[in-house]
C-alpha positions as CSV (number, residue, x, y, z in Angstrom):
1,X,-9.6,16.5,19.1
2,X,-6.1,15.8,20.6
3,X,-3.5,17.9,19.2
4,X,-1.4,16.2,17.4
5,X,2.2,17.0,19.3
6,X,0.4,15.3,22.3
7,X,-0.2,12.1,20.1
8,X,3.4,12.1,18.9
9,X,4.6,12.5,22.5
10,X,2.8,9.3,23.7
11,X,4.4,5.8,23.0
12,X,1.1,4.5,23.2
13,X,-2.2,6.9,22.9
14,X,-5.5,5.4,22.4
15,X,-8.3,7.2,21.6
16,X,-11.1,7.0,24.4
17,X,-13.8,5.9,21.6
18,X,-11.2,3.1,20.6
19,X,-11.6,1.4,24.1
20,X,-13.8,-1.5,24.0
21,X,-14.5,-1.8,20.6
22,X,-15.0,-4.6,18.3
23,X,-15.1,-5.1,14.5
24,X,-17.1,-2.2,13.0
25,X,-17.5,-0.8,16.8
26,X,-15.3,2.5,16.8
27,X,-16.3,6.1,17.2
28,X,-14.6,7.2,13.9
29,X,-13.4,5.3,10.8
30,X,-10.4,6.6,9.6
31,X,-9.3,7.7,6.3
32,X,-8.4,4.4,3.8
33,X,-5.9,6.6,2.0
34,X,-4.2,7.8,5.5
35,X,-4.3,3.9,5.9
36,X,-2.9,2.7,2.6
37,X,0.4,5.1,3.0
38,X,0.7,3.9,6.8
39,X,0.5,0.5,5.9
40,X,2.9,0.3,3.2
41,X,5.1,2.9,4.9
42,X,5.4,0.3,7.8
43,X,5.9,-2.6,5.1
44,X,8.8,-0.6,2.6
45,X,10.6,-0.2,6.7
46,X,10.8,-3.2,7.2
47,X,10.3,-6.1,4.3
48,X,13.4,-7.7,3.5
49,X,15.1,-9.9,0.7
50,X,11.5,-12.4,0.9
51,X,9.0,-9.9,0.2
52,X,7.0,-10.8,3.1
53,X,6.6,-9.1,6.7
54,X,5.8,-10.9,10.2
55,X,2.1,-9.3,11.1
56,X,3.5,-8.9,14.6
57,X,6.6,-6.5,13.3
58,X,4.1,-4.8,11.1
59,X,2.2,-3.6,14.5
60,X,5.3,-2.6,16.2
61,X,6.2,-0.3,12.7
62,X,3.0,1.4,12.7
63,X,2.9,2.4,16.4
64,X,6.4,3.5,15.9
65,X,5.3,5.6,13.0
66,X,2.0,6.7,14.5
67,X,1.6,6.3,18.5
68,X,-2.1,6.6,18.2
69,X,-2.5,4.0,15.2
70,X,-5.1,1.2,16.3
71,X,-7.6,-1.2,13.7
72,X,-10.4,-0.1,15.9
73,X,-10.3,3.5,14.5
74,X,-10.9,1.7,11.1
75,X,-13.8,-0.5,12.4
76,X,-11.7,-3.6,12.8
77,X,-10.8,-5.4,16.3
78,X,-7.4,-6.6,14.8
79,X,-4.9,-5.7,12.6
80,X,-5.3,-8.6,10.6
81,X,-8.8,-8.2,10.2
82,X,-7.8,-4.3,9.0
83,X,-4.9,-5.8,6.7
84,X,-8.1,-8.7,5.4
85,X,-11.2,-6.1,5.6
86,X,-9.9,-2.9,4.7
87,X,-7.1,-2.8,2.3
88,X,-6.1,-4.1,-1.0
89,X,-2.6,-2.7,-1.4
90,X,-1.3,-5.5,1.3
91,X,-2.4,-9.1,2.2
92,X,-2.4,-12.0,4.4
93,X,0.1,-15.1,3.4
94,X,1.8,-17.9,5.0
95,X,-1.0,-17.9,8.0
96,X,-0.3,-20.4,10.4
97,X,-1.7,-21.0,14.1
98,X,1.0,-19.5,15.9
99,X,1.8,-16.3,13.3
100,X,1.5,-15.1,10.0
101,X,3.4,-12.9,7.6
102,X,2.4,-9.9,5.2
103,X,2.7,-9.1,1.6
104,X,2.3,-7.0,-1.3
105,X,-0.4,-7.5,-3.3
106,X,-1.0,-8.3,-7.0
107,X,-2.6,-6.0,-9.0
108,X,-3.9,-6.5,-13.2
109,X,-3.5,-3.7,-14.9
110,X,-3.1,-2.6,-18.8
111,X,-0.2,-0.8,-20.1
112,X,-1.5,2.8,-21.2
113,X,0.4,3.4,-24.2
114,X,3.7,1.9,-25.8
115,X,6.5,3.9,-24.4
116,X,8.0,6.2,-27.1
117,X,11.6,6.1,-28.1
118,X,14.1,7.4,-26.0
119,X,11.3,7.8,-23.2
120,X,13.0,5.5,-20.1
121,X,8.9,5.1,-18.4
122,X,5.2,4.4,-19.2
123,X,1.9,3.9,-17.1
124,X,-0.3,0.9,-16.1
125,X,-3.6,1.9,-15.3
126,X,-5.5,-0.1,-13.1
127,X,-9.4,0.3,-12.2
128,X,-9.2,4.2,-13.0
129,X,-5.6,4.6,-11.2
130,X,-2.1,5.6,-13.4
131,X,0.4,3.6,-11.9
132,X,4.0,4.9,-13.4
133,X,7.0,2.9,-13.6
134,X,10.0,3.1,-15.1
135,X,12.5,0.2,-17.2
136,X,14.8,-0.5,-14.5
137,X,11.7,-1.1,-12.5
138,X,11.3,-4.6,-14.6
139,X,12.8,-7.6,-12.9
140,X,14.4,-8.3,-16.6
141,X,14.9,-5.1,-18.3
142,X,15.0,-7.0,-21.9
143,X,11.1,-7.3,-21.5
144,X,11.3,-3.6,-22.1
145,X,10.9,-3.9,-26.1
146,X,7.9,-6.0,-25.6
147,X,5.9,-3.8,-23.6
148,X,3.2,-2.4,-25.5
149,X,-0.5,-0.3,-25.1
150,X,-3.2,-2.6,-24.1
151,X,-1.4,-5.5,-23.1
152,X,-2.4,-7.0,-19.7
153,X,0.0,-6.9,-17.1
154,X,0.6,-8.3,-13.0
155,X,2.5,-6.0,-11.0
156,X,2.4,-4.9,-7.3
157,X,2.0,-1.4,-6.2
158,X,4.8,0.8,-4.1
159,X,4.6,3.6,-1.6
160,X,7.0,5.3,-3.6
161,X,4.8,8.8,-4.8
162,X,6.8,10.2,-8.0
163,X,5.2,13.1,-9.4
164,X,1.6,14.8,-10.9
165,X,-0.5,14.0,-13.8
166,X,-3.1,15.6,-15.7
167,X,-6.2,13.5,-15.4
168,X,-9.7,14.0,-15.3
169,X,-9.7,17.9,-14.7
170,X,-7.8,18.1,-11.5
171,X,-4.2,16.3,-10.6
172,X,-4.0,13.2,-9.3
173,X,-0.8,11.4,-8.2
174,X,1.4,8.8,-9.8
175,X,2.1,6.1,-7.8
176,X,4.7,4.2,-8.7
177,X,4.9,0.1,-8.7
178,X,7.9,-2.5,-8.0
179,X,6.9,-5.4,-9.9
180,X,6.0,-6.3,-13.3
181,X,4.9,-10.2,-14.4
182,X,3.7,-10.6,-17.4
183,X,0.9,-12.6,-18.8
């Protein structure tokens, strides 16, 4: 247990069961949650007008944001194996021999309820998760009159946390997504 002001100070820390480990080797496996918001922290940083990130900026991002980040912690030898293995909020693209580049990815999901009048938002839920997200958040915000409960959307999730909902006895978060495309 390092404290964590120790971690922070290092530019690179690695953590001793870390060292010599390969895929599913490492002393601990870290928390996917903790690991989704990285990620996607890293990603909102740095994408650009494309959509897409180089895998090697990606690295650079996360050990930037968290000087002890490494795959190992998470059972995986690389970061693209983490990004391939371990997540589903980001994925691999454009792969080539030399480099490759990251992206968001696509999510189906079914609009909860048709939004009421006057009400600027509504939710998709996907596999037992509210994703909330608002009519500017549509890439034309004419296709607001046609959204409607039960109808099947595409969309890519966010980072963006927005607020609390009641669900299931206890409060869960919203998260809020970019990118609607219809079927």
């Amino acid at each position: 247990d390092t404290p964590a002001a120790f971690r922070k100070a290092c530019h690179n820390f690695v953590y001793v069961e870390n060292i010599g480990c390969e895929d599913n080797q490492a002393g601990e496996v870290g928390d996917d949650a903790e690991l989704d918001k990285l990620l996607l922290d890293a990603y909102w940083q740095l994408v650009g007008d494309n959509d897409s990130v180089y895998l090697g900026d990606l690295g650079t991002k996360l050990k930037q944001l968290d000087s002890a980040f490494d795959p190992r912690t998470y059972g995986s030898a690389s970061l693209k194996k983490l990004i391939i293995n371990k997540t589903a909020q980001l994925l691999i693209h454009d792969a080539r021999e030399d480099r490759c580049y990251v992206r968001l990815a696509n999510a189906v999901g079914t609009v909860k309820a048709t939004p009421k009048k006057g009400k600027g938002f509504a939710f998709i839920v996907c596999q037992g998760e509210e994703f909330y997200f608002r009519r500017d958040d549509l890439l034309d915000e004419k296709q607001w009159a046609k959204v409607k409960a039960n109808q099947k959307v595409l969309f890519q999730r966010s980072a963006n946390i927005t607020g609390q909902h009641r669900c299931d006895k206890r409060y869960c978060l919203y998260r809020k997504m970019t990118t609607i495309f219809w079927y």
